[in-house]
N, C-alpha and C positions, 0 to 999 in steps of 0.2 A: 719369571712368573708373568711379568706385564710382558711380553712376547707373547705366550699363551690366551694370554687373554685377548691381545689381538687380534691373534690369528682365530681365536673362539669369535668374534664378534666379525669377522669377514666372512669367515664360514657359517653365517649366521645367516649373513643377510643373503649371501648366494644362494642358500636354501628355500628364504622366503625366497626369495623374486622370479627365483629357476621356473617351476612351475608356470609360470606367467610366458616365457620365452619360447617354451614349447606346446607343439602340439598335446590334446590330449590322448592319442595314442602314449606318446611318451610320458607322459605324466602317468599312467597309467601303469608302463613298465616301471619306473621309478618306484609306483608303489608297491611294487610286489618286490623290487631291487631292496627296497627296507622292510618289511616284512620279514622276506627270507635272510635279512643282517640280524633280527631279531632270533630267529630261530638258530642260525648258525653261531650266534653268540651264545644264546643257552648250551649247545652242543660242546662250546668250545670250553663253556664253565667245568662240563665233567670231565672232557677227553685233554684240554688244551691244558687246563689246572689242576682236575682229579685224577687224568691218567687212567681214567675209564672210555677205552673206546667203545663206541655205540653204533650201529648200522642201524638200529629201530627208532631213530627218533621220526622219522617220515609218520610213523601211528600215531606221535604225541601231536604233530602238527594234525592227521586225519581229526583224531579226538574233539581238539579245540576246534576246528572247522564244523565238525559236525555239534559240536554242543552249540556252538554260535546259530547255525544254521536252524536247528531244529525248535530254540528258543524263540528265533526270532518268526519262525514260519507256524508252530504249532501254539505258543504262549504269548506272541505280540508282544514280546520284547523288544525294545531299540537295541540297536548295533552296539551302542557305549554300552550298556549295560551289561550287554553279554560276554565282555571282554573279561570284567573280574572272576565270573564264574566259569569262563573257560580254563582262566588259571588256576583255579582251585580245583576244579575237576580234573587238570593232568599231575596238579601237584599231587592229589591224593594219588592218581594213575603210577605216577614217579614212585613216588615212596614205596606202593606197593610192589613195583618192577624191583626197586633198589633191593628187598629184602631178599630177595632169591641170586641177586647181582653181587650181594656179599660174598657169597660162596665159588664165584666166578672172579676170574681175571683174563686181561689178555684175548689171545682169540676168542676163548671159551665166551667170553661175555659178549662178543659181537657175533657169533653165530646166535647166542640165545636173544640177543636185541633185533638181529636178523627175522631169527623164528617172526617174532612180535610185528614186525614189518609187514610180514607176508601173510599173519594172520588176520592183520585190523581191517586193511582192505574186503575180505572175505566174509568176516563175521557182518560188515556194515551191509550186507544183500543178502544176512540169514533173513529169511521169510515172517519170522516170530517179531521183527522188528520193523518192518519194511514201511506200518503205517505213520512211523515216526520220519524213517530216514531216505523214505522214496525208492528203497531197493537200488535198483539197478541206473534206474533213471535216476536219482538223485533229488536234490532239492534246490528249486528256483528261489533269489533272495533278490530284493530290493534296495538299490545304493543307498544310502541316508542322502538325503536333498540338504543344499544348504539352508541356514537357516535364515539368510537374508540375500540379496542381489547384490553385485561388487562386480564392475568391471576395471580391468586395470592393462596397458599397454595393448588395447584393442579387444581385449581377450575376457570372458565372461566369467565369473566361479561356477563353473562346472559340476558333476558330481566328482567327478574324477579331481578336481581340482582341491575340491573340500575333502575328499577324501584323501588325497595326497596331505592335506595339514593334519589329519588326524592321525594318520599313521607317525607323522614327522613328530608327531608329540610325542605319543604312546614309544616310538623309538627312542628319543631323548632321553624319555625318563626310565628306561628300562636298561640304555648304555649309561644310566649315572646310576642307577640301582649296582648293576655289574662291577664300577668301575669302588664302589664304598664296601662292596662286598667283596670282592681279590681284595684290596689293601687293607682291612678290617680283619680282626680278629680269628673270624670263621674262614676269611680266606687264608694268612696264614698256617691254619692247622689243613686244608683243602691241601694246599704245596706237601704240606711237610710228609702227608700222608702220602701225597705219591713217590715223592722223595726219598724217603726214609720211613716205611711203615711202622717198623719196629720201636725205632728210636720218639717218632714221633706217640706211639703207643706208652715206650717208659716214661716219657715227661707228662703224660694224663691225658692226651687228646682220646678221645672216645670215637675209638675208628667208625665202629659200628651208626654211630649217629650221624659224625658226619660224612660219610660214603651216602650215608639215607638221606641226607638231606641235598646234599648237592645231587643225587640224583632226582628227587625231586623238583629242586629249584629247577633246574634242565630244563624238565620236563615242561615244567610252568612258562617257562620262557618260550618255548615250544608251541604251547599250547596258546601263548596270545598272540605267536606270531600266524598258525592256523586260523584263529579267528580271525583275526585284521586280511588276514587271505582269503578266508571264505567272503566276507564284504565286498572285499573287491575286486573278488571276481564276480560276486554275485551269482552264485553257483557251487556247488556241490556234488559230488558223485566217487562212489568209493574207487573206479579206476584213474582215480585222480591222483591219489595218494597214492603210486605204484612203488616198490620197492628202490626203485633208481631214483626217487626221491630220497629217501635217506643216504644213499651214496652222494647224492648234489650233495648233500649236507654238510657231511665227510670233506668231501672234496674242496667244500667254501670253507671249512675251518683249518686245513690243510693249504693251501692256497692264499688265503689273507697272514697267516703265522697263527700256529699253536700255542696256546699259551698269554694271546694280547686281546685288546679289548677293541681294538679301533682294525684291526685284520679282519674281523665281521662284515664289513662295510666293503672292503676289497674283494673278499672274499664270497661276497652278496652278487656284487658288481660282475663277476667271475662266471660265474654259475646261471644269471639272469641275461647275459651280453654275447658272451662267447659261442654259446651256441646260435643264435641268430648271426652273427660274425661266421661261423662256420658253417651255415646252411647258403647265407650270400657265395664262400668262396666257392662253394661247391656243394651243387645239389645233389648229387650219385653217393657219394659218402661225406654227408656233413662230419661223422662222428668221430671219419678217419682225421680229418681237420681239427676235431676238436681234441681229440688226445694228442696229436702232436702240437699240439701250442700248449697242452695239457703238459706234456715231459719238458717242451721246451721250458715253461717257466717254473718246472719244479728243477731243472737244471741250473740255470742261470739261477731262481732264489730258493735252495733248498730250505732255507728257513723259514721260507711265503715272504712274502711283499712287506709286512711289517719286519720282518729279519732284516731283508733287503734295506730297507730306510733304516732300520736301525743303525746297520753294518755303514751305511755313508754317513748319518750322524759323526759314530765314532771316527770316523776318519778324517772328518773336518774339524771333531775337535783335537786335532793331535798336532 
């Protein structure tokens, strides 16, 4: 335990100070690298621990983007504010997605999260809405300014810099919400139901609820890592949210390890990096570049990168 906590308090400080070290270009990536750990984490709660795989959560992230965007452009909301109610707004989205997902499994349930995928984009440039969500063109957003002056190793608090702590928070506390809810009560019944539907159904777990609820939660996590995205891009527009976003999603929770809490982050890393890694190696087909490093380290760690580390744990402790 005091090991962990160690290693929690070095990885503490590398976080604060990282930002300071790098350009704000990068500091920029970085925040959309946590963003999309937040979203892939939500994914991973239904698919990696429910056993419900999803190709639509790229909608939940649109959703929370566009509730943030439109509060903050049409209601003069601040950026913090808009974050709770993006989550409530996909949690309600979730639950009502999860009711028709009961009756689904398996593929059937990621063609119909699919559907969902391919719809939200579309519905956001119906014309009956457009004077909310800017149609086609989207909606222009303003960084949050910091809220005092701080220069530290040359380098000035930026917006992008302050906006990198905000996320770093909002992340924190959302990977420690995750991590009490897998070990907590409602996580255990989440396992058991993928598990064992049946047996977990004789001992009184109440499928129905909690299938609706974790896809819910999902959703929400989804939906504030959308927000925290729409911020920091400072922009908005429905071909944004294209359906290959929900496969990055896939892809990052597949890639860090299914099933873990801290493969979010790896799998964040994945999906934000590799492709610019793959356009550097090669302009004519980045994409050929990026699924062979793609099979490449689904071969070498079929379990993802948390498997991977886990699998050398184990063998160092033996």
């Amino acid at each position: 335990m005091k090991l962990r906590i160690q290693y929690a308090i070095v990885l503490g400080v590398i976080a604060v100070i990282l930002p300071w070290l790098l350009s704000d270009f990068r500091v920029f990536q970085l925040n959309l690298m946590l963003v999309y750990a937040i979203a892939i984490l939500g994914l991973n709660l239904l698919t990696g621990y429910g056993g419900q795989i999803s190709l639509g959560h790229g909608a939940f992230y649109a959703i929370g983007a566009y509730t943030a965007a439109v509060l903050m452009d049409k209601a003069a909301f601040s950026a913090y504010a808009t974050l709770p109610i993006a989550a409530l707004v996909c949690l309600v989205s979730g639950v009502l997605m999860g009711f028709p997902a009961l009756r689904l499994s398996g593929h059937y349930l990621a063609l119909a999260t699919f559907a969902l995928a391919m719809a939200v984009p579309q519905l956001l440039k119906y014309k009956g809405i457009e004077d909310y969500t800017g149609g086609v063109q989207g909606i222009v957003l303003d960084k949050p300014q910091p809220l005092f002056e701080f220069e530290f190793l040359g380098r000035e608090l930026s917006e992008d810099r302050w906006m990198y702590y905000l996320v770093l928070i909002v992340s924190v506390l959302m990977f420690w919400l995750a991590h009490n809810l897998v070990n907590g009560r409602i996580g255990r019944a989440i396992v058991a139901i993928r598990d064992q539907p049946i047996a977990a159904g004789a001992l009184g777990v109440n499928l129905t609820a909690v299938k609706t609820i974790t896809f819910g939660v999902s959703a929400a996590y989804t939906g504030v890592a959308g927000a925290l995205g729409a911020i920091a891009v400072s922009y908005v527009a429905p071909d944004s949210f294209h359906t290959f976003l929900s496969i990055s999603f896939l892809v990052g929770a597949v890639v860090g390890g299914l099933g873990t809490i801290p493969g979010a982050l790896f799998g964040a890393a994945f999906i934000q990096f590799v492709p610019n890694v793959a356009d550097e190696l090669s302009k004519s087909a980045p994409w050929a570049v990026y699924g062979a490093i793609l099979l490449a380290l689904v071969y070498v760690a079929p379990g993802g990168v948390m498997g991977m580390i886990n699998k050398l744990k184990r063998g160092d402790s033996k």
